[in-house]
Backbone as CSV, one residue per row, in Angstrom:
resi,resn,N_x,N_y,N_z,CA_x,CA_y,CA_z,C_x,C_y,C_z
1,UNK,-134.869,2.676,-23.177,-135.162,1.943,-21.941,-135.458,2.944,-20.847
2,UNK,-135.818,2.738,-20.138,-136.589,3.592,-19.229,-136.510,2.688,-17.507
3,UNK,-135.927,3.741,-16.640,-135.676,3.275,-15.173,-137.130,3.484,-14.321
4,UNK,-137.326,3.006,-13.615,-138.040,2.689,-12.397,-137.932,3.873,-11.434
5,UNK,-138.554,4.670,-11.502,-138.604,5.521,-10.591,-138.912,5.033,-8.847
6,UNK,-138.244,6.317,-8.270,-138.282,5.198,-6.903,-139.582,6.214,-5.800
7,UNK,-140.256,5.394,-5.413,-141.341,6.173,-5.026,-141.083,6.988,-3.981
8,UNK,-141.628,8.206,-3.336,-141.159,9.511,-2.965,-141.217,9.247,-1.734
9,UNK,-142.177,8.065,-1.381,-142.391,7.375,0.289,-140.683,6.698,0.422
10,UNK,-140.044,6.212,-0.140,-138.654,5.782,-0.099,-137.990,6.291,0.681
11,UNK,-137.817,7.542,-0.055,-136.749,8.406,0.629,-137.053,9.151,1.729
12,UNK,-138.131,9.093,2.485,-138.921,10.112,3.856,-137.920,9.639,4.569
13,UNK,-137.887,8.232,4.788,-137.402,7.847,5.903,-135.613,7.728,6.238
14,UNK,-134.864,7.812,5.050,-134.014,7.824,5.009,-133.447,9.243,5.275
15,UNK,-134.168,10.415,4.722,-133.988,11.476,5.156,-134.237,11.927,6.941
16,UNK,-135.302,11.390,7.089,-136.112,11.365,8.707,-134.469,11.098,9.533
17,UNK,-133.559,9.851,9.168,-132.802,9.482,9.989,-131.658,10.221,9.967
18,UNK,-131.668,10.711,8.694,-130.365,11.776,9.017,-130.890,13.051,9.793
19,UNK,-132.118,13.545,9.658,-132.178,14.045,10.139,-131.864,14.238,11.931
20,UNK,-132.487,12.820,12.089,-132.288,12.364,13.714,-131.028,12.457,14.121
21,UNK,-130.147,11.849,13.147,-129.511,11.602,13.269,-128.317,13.053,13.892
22,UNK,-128.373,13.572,12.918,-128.227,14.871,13.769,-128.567,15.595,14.480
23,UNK,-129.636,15.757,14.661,-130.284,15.973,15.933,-129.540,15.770,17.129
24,UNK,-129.425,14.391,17.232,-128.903,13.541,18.384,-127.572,13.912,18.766
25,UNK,-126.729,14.223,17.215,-125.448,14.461,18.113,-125.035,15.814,18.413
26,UNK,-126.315,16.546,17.925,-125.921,18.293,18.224,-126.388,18.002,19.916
27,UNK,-127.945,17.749,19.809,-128.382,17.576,21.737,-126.884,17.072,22.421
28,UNK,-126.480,16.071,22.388,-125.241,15.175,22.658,-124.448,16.507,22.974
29,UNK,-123.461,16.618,21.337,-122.348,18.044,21.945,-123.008,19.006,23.042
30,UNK,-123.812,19.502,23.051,-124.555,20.740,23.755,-124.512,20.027,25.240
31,UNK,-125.234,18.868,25.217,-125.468,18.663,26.617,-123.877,18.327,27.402
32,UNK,-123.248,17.919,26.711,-121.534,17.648,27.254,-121.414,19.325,27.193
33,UNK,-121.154,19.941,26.318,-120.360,21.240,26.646,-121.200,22.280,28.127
34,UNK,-122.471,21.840,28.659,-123.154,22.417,29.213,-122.628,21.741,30.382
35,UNK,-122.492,20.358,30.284,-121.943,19.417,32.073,-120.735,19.612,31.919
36,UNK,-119.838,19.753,30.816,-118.167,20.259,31.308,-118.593,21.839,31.744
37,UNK,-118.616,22.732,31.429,-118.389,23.806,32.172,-119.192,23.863,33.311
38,UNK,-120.229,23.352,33.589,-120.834,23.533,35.050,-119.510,22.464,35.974
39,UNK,-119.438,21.202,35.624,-118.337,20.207,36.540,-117.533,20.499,36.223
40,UNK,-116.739,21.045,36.030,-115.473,20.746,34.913,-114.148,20.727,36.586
41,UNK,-113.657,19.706,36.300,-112.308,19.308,36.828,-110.772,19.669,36.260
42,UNK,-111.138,19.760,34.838,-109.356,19.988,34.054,-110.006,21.331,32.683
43,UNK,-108.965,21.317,31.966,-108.797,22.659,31.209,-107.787,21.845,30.608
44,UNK,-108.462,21.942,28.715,-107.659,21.593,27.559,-106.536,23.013,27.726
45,UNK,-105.214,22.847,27.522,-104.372,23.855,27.497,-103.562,23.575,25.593
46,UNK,-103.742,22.425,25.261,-103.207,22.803,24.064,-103.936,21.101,22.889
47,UNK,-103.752,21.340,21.647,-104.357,20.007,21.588,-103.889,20.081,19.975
48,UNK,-103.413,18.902,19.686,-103.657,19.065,18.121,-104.155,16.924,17.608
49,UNK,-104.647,16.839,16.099,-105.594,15.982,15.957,-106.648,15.697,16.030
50,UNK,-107.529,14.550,16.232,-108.590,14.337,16.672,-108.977,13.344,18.047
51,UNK,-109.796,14.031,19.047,-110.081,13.623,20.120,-111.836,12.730,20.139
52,UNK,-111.805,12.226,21.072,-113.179,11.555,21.296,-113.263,11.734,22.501
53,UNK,-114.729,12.488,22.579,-115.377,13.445,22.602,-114.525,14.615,21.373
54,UNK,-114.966,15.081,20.490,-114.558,16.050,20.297,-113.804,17.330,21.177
55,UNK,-112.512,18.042,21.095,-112.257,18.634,22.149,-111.487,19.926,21.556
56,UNK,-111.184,20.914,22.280,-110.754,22.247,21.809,-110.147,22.479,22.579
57,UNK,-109.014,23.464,22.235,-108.095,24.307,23.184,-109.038,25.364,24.148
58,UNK,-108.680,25.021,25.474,-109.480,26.250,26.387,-110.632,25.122,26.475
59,UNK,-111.363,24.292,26.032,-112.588,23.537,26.701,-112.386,22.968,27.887
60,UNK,-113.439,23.168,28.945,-113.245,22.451,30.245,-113.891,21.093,29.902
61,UNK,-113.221,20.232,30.865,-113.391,18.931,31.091,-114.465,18.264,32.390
62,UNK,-115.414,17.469,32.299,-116.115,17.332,33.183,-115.707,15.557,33.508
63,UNK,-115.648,15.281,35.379,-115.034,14.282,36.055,-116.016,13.500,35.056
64,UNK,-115.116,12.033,34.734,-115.918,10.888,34.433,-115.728,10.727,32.827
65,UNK,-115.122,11.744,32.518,-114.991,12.281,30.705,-113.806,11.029,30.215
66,UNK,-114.283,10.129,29.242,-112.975,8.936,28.868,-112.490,10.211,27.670
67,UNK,-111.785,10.284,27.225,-110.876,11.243,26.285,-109.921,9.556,25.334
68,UNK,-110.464,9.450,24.036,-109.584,8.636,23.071,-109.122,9.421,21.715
69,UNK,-107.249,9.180,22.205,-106.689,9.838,20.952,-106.708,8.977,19.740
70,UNK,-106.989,9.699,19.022,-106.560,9.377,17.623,-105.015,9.099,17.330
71,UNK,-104.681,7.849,16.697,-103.180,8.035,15.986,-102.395,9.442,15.572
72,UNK,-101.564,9.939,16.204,-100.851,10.947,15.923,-101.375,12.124,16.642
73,UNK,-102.428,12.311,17.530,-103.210,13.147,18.363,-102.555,13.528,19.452
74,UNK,-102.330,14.695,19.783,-101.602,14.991,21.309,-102.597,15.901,22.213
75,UNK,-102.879,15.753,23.428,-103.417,17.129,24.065,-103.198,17.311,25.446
76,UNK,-102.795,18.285,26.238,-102.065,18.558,27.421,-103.509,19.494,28.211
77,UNK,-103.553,18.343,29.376,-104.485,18.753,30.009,-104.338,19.459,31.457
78,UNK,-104.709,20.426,31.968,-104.241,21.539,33.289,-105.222,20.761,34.049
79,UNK,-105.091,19.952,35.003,-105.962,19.608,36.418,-106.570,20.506,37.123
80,UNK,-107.624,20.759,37.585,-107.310,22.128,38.584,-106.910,21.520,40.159
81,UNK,-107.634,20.446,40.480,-107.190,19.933,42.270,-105.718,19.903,42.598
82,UNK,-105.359,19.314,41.569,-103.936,18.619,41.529,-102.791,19.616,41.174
83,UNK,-103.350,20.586,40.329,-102.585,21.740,39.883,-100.935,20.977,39.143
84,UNK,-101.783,20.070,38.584,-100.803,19.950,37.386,-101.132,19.299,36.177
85,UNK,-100.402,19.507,34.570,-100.857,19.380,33.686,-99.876,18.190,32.808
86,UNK,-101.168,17.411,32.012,-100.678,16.350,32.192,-100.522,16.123,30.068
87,UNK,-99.623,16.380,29.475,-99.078,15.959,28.296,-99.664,14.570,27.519
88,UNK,-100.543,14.041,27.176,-100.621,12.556,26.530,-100.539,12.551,24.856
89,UNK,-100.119,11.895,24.879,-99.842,11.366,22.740,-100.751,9.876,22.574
90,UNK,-101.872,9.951,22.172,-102.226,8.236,21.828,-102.980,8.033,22.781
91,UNK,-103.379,6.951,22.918,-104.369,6.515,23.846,-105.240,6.274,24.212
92,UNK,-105.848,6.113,25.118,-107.013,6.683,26.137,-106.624,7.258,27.314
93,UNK,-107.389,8.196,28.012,-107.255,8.689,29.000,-108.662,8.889,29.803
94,UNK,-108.729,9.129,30.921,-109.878,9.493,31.649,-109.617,10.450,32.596
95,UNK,-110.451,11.749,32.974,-110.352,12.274,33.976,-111.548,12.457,34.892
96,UNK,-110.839,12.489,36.236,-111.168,12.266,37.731,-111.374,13.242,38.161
97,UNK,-112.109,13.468,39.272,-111.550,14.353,40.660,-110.229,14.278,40.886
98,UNK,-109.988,13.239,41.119,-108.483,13.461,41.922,-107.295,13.431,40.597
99,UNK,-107.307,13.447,39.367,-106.531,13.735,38.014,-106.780,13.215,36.543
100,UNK,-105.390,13.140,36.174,-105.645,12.415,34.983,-105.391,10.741,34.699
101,UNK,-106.035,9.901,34.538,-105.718,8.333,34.803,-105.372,7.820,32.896
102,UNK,-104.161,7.800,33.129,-103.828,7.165,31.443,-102.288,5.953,31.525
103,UNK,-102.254,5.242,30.850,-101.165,4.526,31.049,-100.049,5.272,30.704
104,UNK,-99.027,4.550,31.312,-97.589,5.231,31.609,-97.534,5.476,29.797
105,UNK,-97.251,4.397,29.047,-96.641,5.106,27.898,-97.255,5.721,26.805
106,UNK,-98.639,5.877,26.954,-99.059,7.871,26.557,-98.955,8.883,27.414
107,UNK,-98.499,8.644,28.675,-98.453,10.375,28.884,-96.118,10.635,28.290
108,UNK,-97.027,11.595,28.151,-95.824,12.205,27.307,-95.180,13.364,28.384
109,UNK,-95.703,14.091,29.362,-95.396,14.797,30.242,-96.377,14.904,31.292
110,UNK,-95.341,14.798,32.416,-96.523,15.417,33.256,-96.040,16.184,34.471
111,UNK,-96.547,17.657,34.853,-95.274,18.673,35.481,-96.529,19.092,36.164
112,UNK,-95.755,20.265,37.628,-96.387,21.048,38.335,-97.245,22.344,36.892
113,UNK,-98.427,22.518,37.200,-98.990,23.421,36.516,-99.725,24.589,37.470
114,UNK,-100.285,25.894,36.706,-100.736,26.626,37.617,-102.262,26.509,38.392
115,UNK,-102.367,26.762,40.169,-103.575,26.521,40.282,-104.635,27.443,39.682
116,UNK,-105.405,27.243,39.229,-106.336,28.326,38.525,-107.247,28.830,39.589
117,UNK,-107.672,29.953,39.602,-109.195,30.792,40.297,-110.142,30.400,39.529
118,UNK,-111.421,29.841,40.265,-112.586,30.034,39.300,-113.574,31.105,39.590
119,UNK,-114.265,32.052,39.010,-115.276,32.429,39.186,-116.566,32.394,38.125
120,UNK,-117.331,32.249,38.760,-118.837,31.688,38.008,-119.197,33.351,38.086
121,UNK,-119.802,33.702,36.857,-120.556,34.877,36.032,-121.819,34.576,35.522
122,UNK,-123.224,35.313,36.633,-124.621,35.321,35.951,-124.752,35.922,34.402
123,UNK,-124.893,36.031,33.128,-125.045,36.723,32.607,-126.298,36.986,32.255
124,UNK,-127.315,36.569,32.767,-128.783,36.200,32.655,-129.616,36.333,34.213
125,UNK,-130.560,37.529,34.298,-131.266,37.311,35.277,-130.477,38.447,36.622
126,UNK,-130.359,38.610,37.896,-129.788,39.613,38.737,-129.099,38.852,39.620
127,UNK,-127.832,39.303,39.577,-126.833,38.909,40.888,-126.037,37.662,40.365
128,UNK,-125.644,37.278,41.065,-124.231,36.309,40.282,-124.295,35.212,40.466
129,UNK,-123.768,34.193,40.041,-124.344,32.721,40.385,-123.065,32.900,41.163
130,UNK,-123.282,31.634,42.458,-122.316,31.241,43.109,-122.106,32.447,44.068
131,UNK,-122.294,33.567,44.234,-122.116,34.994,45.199,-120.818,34.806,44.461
132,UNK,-120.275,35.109,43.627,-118.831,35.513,43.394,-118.748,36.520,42.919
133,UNK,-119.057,37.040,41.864,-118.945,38.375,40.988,-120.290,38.823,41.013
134,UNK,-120.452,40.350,40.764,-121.929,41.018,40.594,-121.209,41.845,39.523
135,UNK,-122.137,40.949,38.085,-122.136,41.321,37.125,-122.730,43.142,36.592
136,UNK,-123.769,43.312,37.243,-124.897,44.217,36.739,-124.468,45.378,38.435
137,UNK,-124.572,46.409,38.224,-124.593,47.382,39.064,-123.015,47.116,40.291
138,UNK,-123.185,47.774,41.148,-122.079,47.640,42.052,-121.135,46.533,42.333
139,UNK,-119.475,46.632,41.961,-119.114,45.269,42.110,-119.209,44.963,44.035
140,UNK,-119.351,44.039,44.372,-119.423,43.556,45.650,-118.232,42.879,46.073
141,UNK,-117.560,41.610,45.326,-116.564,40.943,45.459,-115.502,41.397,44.392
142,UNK,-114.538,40.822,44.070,-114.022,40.808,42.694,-112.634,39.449,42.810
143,UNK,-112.564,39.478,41.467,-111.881,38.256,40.738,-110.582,38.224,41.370
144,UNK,-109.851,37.931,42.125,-108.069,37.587,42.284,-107.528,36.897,40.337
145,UNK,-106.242,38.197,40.336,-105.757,38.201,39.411,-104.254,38.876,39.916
146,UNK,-103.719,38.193,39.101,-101.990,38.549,38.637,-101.572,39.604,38.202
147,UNK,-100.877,40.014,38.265,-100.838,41.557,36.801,-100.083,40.541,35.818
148,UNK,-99.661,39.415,35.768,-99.245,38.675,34.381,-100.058,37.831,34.092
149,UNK,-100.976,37.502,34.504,-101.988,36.453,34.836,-102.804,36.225,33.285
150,UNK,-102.887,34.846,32.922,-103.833,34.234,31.574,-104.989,34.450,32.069
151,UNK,-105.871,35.152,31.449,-107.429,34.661,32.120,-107.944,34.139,30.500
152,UNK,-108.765,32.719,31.116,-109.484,31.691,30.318,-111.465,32.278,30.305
153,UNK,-111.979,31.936,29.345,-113.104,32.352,29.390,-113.958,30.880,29.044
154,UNK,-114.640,30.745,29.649,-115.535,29.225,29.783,-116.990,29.983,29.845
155,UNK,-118.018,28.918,29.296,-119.013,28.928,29.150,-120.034,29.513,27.989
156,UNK,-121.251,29.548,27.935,-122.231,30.062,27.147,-121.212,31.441,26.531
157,UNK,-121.122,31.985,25.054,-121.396,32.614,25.378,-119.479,33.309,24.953
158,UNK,-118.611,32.220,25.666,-117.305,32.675,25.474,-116.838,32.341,24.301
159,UNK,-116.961,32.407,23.332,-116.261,32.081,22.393,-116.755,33.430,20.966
160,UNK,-117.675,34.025,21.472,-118.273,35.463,21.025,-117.324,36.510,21.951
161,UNK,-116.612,36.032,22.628,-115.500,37.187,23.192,-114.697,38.007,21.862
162,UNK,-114.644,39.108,21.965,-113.711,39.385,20.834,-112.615,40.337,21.510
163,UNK,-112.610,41.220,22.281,-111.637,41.721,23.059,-111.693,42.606,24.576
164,UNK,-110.698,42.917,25.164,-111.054,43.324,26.668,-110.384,44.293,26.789
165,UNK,-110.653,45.612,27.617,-110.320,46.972,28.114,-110.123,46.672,29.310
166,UNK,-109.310,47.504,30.264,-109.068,47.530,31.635,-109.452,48.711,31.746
167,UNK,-109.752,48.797,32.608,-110.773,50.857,33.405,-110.656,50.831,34.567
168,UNK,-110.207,51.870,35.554,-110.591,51.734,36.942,-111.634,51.839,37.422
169,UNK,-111.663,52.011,39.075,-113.136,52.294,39.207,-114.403,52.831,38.736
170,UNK,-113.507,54.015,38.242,-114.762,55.068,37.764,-114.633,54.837,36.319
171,UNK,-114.569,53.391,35.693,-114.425,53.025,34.432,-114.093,54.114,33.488
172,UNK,-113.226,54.565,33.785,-112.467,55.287,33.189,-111.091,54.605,32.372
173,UNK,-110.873,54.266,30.572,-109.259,53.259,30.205,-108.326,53.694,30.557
174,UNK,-107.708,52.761,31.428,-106.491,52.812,31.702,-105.182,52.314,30.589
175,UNK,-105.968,51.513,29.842,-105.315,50.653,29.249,-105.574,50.276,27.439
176,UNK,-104.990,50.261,26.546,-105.761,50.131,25.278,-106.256,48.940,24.941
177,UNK,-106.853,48.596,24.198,-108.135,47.379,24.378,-107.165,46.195,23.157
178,UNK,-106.991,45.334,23.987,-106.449,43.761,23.558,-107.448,42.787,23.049
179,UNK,-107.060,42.366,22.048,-107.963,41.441,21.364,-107.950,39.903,22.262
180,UNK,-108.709,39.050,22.258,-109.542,37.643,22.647,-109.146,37.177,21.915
181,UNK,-108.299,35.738,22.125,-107.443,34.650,21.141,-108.504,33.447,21.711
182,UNK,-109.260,32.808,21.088,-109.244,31.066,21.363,-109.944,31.106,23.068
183,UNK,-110.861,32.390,22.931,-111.707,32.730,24.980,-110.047,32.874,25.589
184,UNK,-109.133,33.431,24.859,-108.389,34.174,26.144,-107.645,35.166,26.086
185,UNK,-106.778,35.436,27.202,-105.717,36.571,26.670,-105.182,36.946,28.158
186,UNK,-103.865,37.602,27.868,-102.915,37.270,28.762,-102.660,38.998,29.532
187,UNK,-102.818,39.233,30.810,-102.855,40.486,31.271,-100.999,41.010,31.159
188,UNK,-100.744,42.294,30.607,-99.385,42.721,30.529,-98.504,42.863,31.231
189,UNK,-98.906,42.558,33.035,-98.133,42.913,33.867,-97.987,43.927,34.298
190,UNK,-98.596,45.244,33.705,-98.283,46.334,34.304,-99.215,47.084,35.376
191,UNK,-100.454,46.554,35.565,-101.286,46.978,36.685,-100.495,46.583,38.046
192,UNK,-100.930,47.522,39.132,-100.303,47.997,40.426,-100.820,46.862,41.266
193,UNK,-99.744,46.293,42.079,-100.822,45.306,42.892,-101.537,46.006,43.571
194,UNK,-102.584,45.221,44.675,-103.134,45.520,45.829,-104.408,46.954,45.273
195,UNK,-104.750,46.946,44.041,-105.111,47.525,43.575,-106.377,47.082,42.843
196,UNK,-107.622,47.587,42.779,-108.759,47.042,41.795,-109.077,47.511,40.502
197,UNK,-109.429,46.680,39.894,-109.817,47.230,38.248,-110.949,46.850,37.950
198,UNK,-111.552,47.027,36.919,-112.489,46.495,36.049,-112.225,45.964,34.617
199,UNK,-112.261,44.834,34.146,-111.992,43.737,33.015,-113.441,43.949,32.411
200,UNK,-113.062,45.058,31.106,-114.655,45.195,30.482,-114.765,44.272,29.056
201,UNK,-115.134,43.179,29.302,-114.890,42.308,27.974,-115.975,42.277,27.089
202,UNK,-115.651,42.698,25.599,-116.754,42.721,24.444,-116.981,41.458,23.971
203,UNK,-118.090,41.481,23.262,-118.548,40.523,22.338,-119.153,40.862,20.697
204,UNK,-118.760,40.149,20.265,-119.436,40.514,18.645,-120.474,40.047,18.225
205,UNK,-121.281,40.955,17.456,-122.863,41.542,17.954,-123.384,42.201,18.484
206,UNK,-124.532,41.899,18.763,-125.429,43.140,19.878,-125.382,43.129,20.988
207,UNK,-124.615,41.845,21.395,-124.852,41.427,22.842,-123.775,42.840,24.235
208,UNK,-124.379,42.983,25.142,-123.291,44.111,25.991,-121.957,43.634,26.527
209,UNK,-121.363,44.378,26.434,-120.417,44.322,27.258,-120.030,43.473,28.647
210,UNK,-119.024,42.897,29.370,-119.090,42.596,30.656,-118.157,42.844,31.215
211,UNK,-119.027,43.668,32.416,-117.431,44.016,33.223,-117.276,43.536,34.384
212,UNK,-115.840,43.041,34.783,-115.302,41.942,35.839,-114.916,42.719,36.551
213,UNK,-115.200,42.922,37.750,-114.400,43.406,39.165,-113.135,42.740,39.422
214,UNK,-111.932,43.118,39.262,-110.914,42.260,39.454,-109.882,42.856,40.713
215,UNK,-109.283,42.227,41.439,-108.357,43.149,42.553,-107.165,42.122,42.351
216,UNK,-105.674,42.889,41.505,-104.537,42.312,41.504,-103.897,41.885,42.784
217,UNK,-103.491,41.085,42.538,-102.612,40.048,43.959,-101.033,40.810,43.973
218,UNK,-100.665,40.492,44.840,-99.066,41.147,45.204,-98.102,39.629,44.475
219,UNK,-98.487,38.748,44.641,-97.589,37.426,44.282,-98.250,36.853,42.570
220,UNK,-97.664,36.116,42.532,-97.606,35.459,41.339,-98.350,34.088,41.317
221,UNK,-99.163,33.393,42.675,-99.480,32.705,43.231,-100.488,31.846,42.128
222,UNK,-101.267,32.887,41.625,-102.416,32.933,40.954,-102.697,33.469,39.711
223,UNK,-101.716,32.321,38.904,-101.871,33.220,37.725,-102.394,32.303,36.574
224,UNK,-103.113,32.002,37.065,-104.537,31.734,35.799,-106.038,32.171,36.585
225,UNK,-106.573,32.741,35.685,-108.006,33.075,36.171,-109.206,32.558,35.358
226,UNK,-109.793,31.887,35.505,-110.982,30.982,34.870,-112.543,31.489,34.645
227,UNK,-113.064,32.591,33.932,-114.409,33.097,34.597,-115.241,32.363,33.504
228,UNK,-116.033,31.870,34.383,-117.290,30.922,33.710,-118.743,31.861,33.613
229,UNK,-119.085,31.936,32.370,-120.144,32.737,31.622,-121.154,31.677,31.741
230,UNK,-122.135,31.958,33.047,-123.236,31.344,32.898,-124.405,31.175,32.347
């Protein structure tokens, strides 16, 4: 006995749609991960399960974002206005400008958290987005940092971080070179306040180096630092 072959016009189209089909939701992820780090209002600080929107530890959050947990899903989100971070298990949640909006019995915690610094980083093209940092030739401004201070790495670009050197002015190491966990890593405390450095952070590949103008704070005020890789 002998089957029916299925003609080769059949399957175009069924293929065509997966194809689209993905298509659509790579454009989709890309264009969300491109409007959270340009808007972004909150900072995933820890997460385990599955989220809707898809979501990661260290991803910024952009105002207007509905966030639905999955059964058994937890993820603790850092505000930046509000400067506090907000614990949920289950749910739905949404975040705002002004925080996190979820019903009382998914949030699971919700406490004073740290206010974060942001600074926006050109890595493309001359001079810095936002006048904050000058990436390329003379630093002009530089980053407020802690000497214990987390710095988070957001944007294009951060997740090819692989580790960071401290150098002084005359980029000269001060310091031996710490590896990049998940776009971050946590400064040791031992730089001098009132003092400037340079944060020379690698990437894996060909791509160069970047070095952050940073000037340690005397207080503890400010100890998360946020630099967004534009």
């Amino acid at each position: 006995m002998t089957t029916a072959a299925t003609p080769r016009s059949a399957t175009k189209p069924t293929t065509a749609r997966w194809w689209a089909l993905g298509a659509a939701i790579l454009c989709a992820t890309l264009a969300y991960q491109a409007h959270a780090d340009s808007n972004a209002v909150a900072l995933v600080t820890e997460i385990t399960g599955v989220t809707k929107p898809q979501l990661s530890l260290h991803r910024e959050i952009a105002p207007g974002t509905r966030i639905d947990l999955a059964p058994g899903a937890y993820i603790s989100i850092l505000h930046y206005s509000s400067c506090t971070i907000v614990a949920l298990a289950g749910g739905t949640a949404t975040v705002t400008e002004q925080g996190i909006e979820a019903k009382a019995s998914n949030v699971a915690s919700r406490k004073p958290g740290p206010c974060p610094r942001m600074h926006r980083i050109a890595t493309t093209g001359p001079g810095p987005t936002g006048g904050v940092v000058v990436t390329r030739g003379e630093p002009k401004l530089y980053a407020d940092v802690c000497a214990d201070s987390e710095v988070i790495l957001s944007g294009g670009g951060a997740a090819d971080a692989i580790s960071v050197e401290v150098l002084d002015l005359n980029h000269h190491p001060i310091d031996k070179r710490a590896a990049i966990h998940d776009a971050s890593f946590q400064m040791d405390g031992t730089l001098a306040p009132r003092r400037s450095y340079v944060l020379r952070i690698s990437f894996g590949g060909k791509r160069e180096p970047l070095d952050v103008p940073v000037l340690v704070s005397p207080s503890n005020t400010a100890n998360m630092l946020i630099i967004r890789l534009d």
